[in-house]
C-alpha positions in Angstrom: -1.7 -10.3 -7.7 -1.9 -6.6 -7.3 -4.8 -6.3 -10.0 -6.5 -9.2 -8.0 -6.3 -7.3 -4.9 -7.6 -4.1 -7.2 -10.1 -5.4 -7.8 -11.5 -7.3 -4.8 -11.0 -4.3 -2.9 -13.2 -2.2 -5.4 -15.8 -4.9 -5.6 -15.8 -5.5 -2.0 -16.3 -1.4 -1.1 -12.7 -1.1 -0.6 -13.7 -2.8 2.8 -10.8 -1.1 5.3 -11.1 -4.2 8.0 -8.9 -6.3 5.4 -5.8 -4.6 5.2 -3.8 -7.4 5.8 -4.1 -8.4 1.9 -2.0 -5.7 0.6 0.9 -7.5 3.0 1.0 -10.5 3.1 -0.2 -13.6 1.2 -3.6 -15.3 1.8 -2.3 -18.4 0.8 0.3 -19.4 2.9 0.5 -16.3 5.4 3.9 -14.7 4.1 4.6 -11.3 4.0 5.3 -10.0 0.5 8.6 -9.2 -0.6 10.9 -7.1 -3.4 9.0 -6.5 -6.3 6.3 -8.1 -5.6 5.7 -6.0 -2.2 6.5 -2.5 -4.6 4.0 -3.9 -7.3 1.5 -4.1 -4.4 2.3 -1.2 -2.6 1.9 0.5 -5.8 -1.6 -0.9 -6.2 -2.8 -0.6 -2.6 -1.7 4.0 -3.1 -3.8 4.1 -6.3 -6.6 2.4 -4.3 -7.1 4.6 -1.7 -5.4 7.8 -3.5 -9.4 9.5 -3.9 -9.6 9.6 -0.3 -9.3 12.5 1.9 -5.8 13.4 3.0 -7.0 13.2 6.8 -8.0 10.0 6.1 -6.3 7.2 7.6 -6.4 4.4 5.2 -4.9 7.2 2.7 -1.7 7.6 5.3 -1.6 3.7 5.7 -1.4 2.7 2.0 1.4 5.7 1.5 2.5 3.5 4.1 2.5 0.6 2.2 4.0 1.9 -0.6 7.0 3.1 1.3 7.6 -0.1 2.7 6.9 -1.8 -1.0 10.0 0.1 -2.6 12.4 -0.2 0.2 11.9 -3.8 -0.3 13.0 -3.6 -3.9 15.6 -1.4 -2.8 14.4 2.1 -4.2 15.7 4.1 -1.4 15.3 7.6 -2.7 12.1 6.8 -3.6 10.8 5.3 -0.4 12.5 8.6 1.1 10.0 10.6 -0.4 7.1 9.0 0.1 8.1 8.9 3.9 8.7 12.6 3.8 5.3 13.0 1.9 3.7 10.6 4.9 4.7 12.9 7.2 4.0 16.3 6.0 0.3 15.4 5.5 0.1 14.0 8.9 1.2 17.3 10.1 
């Protein structure tokens, strides 16, 4: 799933109206959840990594990936993302 999204999102211009699709499922309209949510998470911060750090899709899919390893329960992890999140935005 995340290289799908990957790759839709390079093909489509990484087209930022969309976001939705690193969430939840197209299918049936779930959110994503433990690994799966990391995996994409993961996918969604080396999407948007090359952008600027003012940029706010770059703070969204930091975002994302915060909220993909709490879901699988890497805490410490997630910490520092969140702390990374927020000194950037400062």
């Amino acid at each position: 799933q995340a290289k799908i999204l990957v790759a839709e999102s390079e093909e489509n211009n990484l087209d930022d109206t969309q976001w939705h699709r690193w969430y939840k499922c197209s299918l049936c309209e779930q959110d994503y959840h433990g690994v799966v949510s990391c995996a994409l998470g993961w996918a969604c911060w080396k999407t948007y990594l090359g952008r600027p750090e003012a940029d706010w899709t770059r703070w969204c899919a930091m975002g994302q990936l915060g909220r993909g390893l709490l879901a699988s329960e890497h805490y410490e992890d997630a910490l520092s993302v969140r702390e990374a999140t927020l000194s950037m935005m400062r």
